[in-house]
N, C-alpha and C positions, 0 to 999 in steps of 0.2 A: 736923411737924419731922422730918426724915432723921437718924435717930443712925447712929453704927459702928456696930453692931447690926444697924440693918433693911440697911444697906445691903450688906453680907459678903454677904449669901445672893442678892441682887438679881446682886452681882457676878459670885457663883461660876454663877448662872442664864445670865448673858450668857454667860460662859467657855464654860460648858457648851453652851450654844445654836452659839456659832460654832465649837467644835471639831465640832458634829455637822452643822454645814453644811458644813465645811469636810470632814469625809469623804466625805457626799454628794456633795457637788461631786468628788471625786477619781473616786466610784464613775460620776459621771454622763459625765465626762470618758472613761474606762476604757469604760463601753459603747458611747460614741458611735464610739470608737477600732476596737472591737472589732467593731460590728454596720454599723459603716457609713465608715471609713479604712482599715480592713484587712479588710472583708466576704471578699472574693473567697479571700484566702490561709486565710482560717477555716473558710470553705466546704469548700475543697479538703482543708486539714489533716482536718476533721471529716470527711468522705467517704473520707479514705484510714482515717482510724481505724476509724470505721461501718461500713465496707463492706469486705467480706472477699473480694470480689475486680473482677476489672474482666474484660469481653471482647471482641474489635472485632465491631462489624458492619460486615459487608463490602458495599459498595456495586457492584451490578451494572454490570459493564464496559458501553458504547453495544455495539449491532447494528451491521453493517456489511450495508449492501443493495444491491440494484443499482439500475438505472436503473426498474426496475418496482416496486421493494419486494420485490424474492424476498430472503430474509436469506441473507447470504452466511457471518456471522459474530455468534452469539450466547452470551452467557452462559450456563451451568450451574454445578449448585453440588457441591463436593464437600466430603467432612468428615473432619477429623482425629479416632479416638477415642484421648481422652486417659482417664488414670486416675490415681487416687489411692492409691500404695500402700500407705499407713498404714491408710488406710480402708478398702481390698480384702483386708487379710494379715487382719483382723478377722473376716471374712465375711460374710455377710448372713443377716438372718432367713430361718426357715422361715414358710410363710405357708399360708394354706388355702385352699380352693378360692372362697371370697370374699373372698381377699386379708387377710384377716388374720393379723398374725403370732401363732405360738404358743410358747407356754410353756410350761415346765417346773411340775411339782408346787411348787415354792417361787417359782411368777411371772415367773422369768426366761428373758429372750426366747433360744429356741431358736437356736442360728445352724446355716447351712450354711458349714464352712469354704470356702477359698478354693481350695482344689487340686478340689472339687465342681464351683465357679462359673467357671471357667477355660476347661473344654471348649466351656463352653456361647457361649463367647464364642468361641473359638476355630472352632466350625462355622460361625461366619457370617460368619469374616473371611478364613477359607483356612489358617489356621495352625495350627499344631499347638498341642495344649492342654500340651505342656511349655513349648514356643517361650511362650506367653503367661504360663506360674507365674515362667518365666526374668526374664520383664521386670518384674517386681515384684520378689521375690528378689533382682536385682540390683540395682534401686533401694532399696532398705531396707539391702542392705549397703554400698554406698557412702555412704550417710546414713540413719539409724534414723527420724527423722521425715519424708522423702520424704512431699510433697503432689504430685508432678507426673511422669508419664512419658507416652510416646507407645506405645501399642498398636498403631497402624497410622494411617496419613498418606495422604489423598486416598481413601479409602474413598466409594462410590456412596451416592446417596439410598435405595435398595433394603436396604444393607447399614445403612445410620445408622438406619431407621428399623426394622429387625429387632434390632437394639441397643438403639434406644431402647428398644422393647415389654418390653424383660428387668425394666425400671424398678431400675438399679442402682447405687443413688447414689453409687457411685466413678468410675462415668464420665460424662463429659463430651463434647460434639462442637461442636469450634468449625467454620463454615464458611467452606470459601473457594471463592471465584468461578473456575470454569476456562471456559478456551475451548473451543467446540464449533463446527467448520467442517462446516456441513450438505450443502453440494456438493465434501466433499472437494477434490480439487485444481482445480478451477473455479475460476480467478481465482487460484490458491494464489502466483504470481508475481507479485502486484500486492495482494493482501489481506494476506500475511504469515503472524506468528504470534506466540505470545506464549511467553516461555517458562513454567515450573511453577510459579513464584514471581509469577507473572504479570505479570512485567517486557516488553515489547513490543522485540520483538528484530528483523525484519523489514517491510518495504513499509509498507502504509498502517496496521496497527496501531501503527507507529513514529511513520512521521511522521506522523500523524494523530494522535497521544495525547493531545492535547489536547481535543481534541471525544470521545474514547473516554472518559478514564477517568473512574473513578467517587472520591469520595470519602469513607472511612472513615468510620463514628462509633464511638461505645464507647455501654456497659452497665453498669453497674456495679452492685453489690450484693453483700446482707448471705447471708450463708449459716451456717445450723443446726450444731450438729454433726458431724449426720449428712451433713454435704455438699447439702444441698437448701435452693435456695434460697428465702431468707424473704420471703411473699407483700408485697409492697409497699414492698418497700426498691429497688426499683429504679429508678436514676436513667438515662435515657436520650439524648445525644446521635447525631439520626439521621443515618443515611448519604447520601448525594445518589448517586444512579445516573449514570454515562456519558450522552453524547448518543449521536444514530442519525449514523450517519456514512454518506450516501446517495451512488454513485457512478454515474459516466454510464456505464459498462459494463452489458451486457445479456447477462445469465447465460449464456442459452439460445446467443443468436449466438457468445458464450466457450467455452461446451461443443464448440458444432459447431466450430470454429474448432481449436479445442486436438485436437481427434480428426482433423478435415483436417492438419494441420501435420506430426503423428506419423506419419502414413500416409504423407506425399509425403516427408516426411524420410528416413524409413526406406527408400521407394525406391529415391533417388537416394544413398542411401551417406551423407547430409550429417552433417556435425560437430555442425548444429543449424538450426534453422529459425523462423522469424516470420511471424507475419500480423498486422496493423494495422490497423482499419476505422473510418473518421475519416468525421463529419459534415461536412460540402465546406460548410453554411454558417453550423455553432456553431464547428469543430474540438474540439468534443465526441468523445474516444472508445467507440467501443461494443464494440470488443475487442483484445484484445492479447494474441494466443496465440503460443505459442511451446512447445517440446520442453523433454523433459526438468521438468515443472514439481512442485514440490514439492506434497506434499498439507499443508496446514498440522495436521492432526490428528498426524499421526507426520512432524513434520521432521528429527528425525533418522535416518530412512530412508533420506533425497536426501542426495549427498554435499554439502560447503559450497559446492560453483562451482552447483549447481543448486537453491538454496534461497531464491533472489533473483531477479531478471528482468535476464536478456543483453540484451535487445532495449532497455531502457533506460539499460545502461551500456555499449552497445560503442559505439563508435566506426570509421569505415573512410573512404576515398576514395572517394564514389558513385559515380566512373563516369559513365555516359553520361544516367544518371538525374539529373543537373545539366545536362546540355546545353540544356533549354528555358530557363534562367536566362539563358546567351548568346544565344539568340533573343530574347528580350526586350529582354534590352542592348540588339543593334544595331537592333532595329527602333526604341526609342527617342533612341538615343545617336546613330546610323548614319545614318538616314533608310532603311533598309532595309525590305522588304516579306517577304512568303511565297515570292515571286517573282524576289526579286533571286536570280543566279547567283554561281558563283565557276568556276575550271576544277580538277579533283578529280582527282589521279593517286593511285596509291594509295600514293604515298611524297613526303614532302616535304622539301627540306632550306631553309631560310629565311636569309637576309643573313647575322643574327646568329649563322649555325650550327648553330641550334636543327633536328632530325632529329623529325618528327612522322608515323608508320605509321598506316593501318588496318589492323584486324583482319583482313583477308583481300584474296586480292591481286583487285584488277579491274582495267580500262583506265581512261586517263581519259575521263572525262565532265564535263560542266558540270551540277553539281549546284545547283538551286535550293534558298534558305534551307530550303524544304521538304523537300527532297530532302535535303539533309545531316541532318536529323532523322530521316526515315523511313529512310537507307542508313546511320546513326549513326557518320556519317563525321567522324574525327577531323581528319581532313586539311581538309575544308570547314570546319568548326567552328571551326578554328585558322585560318583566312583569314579569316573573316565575322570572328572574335572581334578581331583585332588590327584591324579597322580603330577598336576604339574604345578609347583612352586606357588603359593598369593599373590606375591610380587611379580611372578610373570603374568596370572591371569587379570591383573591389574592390568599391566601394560597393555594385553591385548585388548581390554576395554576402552582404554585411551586412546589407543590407536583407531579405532573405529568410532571414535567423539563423541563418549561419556564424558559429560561433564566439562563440555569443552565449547557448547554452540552449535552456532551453525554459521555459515557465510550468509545467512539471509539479514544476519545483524537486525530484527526485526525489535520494535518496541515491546517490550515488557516478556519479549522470550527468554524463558529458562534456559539455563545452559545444561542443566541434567545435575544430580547431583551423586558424587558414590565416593567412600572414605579411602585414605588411604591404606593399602594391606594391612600396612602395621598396627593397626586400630582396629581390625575386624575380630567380632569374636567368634566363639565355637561355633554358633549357627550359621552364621555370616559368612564363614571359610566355604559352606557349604554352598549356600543358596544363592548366590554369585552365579555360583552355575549354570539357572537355569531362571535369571533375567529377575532375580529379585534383592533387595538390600541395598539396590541404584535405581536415582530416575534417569526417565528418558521423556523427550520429546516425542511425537507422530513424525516429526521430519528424519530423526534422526535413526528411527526405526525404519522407516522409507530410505535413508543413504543406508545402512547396512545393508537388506537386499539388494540395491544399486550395486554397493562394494561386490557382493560375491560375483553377481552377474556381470560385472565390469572385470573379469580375472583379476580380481583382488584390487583394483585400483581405486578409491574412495575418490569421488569427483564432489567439487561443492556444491552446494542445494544453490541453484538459482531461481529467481523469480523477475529482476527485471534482465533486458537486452542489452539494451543502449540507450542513450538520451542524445538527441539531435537536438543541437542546439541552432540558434536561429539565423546563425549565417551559414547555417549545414555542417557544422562540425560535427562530427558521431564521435561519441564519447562511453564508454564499454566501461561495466563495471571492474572494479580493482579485485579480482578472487582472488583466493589462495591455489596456492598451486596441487594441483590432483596428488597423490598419496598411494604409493603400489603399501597396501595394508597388511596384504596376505602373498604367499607367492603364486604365482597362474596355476601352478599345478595342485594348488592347495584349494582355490575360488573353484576349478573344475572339480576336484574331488565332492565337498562343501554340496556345488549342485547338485552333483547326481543325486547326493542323497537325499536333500530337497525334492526331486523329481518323485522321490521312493515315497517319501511322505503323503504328497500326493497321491499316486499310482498305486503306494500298496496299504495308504490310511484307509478312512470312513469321509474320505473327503471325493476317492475321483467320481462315484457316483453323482455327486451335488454341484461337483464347479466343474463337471466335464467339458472341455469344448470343442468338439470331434475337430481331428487335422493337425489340433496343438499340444506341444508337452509343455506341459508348468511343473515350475518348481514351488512349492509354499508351506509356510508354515504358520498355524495357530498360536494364538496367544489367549491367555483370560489373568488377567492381573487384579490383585485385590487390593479396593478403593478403602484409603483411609476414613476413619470414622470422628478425626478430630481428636482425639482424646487420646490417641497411642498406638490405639488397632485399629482393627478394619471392619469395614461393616458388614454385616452377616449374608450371606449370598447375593450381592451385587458385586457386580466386578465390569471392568473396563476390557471389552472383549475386542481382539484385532483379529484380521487373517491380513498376511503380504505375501505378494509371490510377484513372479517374474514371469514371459513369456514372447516370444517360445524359449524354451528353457536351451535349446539347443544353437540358439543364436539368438540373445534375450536383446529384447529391444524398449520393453517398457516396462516400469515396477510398480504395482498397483499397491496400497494398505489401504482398508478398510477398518473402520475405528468404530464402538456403540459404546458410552458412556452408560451404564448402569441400566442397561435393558431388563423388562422386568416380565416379558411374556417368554423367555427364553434366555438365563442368565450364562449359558456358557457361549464359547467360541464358534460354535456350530451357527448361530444365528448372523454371524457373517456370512455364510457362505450362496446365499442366496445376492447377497449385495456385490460381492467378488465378483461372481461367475456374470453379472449384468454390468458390469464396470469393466472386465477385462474383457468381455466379448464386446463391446463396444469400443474400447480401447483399438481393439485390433482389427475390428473393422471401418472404425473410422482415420484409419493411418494405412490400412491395404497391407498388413503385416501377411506375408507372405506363409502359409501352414509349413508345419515343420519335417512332413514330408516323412519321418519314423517316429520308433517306437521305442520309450523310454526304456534302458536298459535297467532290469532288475536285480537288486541285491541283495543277499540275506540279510534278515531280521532277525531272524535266531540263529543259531548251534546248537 
């Protein structure tokens, strides 16, 4: 039988029972909260508490190489030494010749004050050993507990590790990733640079940054007293390094290239000068040299108009170096051949008014479609040209990427400029014709030669490869798709008489190059003057051609910006003939084995 008695203690037993479940349950609640609802934020808290300090690892920037692997552009490491004034005003032990520190008769550790330890630090950084008591001193009187000053910033490996050897546990060297350009200015107009910060300030370290950089981790950890860190407290998230950023340019032909340009530039008085060397059947570039080129090691050397690539952001009027584009026209649009005539004086004035001159005075003659290419007769040009429609000779300039870019998608590159037909007036109907009234690029004058020599098919300007990214992914840029522009039979026509220009101009003497047939045509375009017109005998003079023309494998332009010992087109041709014979001998392009077939010029 249950009296009051037995049952009070039975009760206060439950009471007691479920108050202690019922803490339980709070505490179990409370850890579940702690070790696995809020894990991450405990983790973090405990780590910043734990660990007495944090520091980044710096993840190495991608190489930048060229079409062989020669690295055009790799990282190095440089190092901050940082100190701890609190911890250096103290000094450091006296130690013995087996590193031990020693002591005084009453056991306390001996120190070497800090005006002793100073110099020694000072021999290996360049600085004077006041300059270094100065930066501590300073730091302790602006704040008495100072943990942090800078000694010296970007310090060499040679110099970090003559520091380290000192073993002095107030300093520190955190490292950062600098750029090192191995061929100097080789490619320095197309490779870039970075600045100190190592922010990507130029060319393909800019626009490339993506496949380049690298990404951070951190360090973290627990440190002693004495400033050294304690063996196993360290928590690590690692860094990922850059991709390789591989480019179709080829070092060696960039070097020779960049040393030809300097030297013909220099000749002819020019403002600046380009050479271009395009694969006729990837439009793959293998070089892009040009004057004045930055060295990315010291860019602030080069002033800012020369610290970038001209050749990819100017713009001009081609010239007679678009006149094959009207040849194509009419032979497609016209029913015209190599052979059709026109009658050619050397001044024209046309219905509409329009007044169209050549270059130099002659009689007339009846110039064949060939012959206005090889005599780069404006006045033929502009007859052949108007027998076909504005709106069609529009189009065939479009087709050929007026005004359109290029796939190099390059920083501050022009895309060309020219209006559309409908807005052209009397002069302009004309002079279309023969590469003026539109700009153009140097690339894009370099993919038109490509086009013909590629039987009509327009391939994209290339400049990078691939990017290998760091666990070996190869990653290929996104082009546009190649472009039949003209028909095969129309790009073979187009050459022959290319070849004719050559062979029966005032050119084959000068760019001869026994074994091979080239195809090429002159250009001399006139440079605006600011104000509306042009400026009075300076002009922007090119040659491009192909070769061997009979199975083209490479497309050379050569470019002189406002040459002053020699203002026409002709003053290329010294630079061509050393640019495409090197071209072809450093590739083992095989001689073409015959002889360019001849066509009429007149009737």
């Amino acid at each position: 039988m249950t009296t009051r008695a037995t049952r009070s203690p039975r009760r206060r037993t439950v009471v007691a029972l479920a108050v202690v479940l019922t803490v339980l349950s709070a505490f179990v609640v409370r850890l579940v909260d702690i070790q696995v609802v809020s894990a991450r934020e405990h983790i973090d808290d405990s780590q910043a508490y734990a660990t007495g300090a944090k520091s980044t690892l710096y993840g190495a920037r991608g190489e930048i190489v060229d079409a062989n692997g020669v690295v055009l552009a790799s990282s190095t490491t440089l190092y901050d030494v940082q100190i701890d004034p609190m911890l250096a005003a103290r000094g450091v032990p006296k130690r013995d010749t087996a590193g031990n520190a020693l002591t005084d008769a009453a056991g306390n550790t001996i120190m070497r004050p800090w005006t002793d330890v100073a110099p020694t630090i000072a021999a290996v950084t360049g600085q004077s050993a006041a300059d270094v008591e100065k930066i501590v001193s300073d730091a302790l009187s602006a704040n008495p507990g100072s943990r942090f000053a800078y000694v010296k910033r970007y310090v060499s490996t040679q110099e970090y590790r003559a520091l380290a050897d000192l073993k002095l546990p107030f300093l520190t060297f955190p490292l950062h990733p600098s750029r090192t350009y191995l061929d100097g200015a080789v490619a320095g107009n197309l490779v870039g640079f970075v600045g100190s910060d190592g922010t990507p300030l130029e060319g393909l370290e800019s626009l490339q940054n993506s496949c380049l950089a690298a990404a951070n981790g951190t360090l973290t950890y627990q440190r002693g007293a004495d400033g050294v860190i304690i063996p196993g407290t360290e928590v690590e998230d690692p860094a990922v390094n850059g991709g390789t950023l591989k480019l179709t340019i080829d070092s060696d032909l960039q070097w020779f290239m960049q040393q030809l340009i300097a030297e013909e530039a220099a000749h002819y008085q020019a403002d600046w000068g380009g050479i271009i060397v395009m694969e006729a059947k990837t439009g793959k570039i293998r070089a892009l040299a040009e004057t004045k080129t930055v060295d990315p090691n010291d860019a602030g050397a080069s002033s800012p108009d020369n610290r970038g690539s001209r050749l990819l952001r100017v713009s001009y009027e081609p010239g007679s170096t678009f006149k094959p584009v009207t040849a194509a026209t009419v032979i497609e649009q016209a029913g015209l051949t190599p052979t059709s005539t026109v009658e050619t004086p050397d001044r024209i004035r046309f219905p509409n008014g329009a007044v169209i001159n050549d270059s130099e005075s002659h009689p007339t003659q009846n110039l064949t479609l060939t012959g206005g290419l090889v005599e780069s007769s404006n006045v033929a040009m502009s007859q052949f040209g108007s027998r076909v429609p504005p709106a069609t000779r529009y189009d065939y300039l479009k087709r050929f990427g007026v005004g359109d870019g290029t796939a190099l998608d390059w920083s501050g590159e022009p895309k060309g400029e020219i209006r559309d037909a409908s807005t052209w007036d009397n002069q302009t109907y004309y002079t279309t014709t023969f590469g003026q009234a539109f700009t153009v690029t140097p690339t894009q004058v370099t993919s038109l030669f490509q086009t013909i020599a590629n039987g009509g098919v327009r391939m994209p300007a290339q400049l990078v490869e691939s990017c290998t990214k760091p666990d070996g992914t190869v990653v290929t840029p996104n082009l546009p798709a190649p472009v039949q522009v003209i028909k095969p039979e129309t790009a073979s026509q187009v050459s022959q008489m290319l070849e004719n220009v050559y062979a029966q101009g005032t050119l084959a003497d000068d760019i001869k190059i026994p074994g091979y047939r080239l195809a090429v045509k002159t250009g001399t375009a006139q440079v605006p003057d600011g104000h509306g017109g042009y400026k009075d005998n300076l002009f922007m003079t090119s040659l491009a051609g192909y070769a061997p023309a009979n199975d083209p494998q490479y497309v050379v332009l050569t470019l002189f910006n406002e040459p002053k010992t020699n203002t026409m087109s002709s003053a290329n041709r010294s630079v061509f003939k050393k640019a495409m014979t090197q071209v072809l001998t450093h590739y083992r392009v095989m001689p073409s084995g015959s002889d360019t077939p001849l066509l009429p010029v007149t009737q």
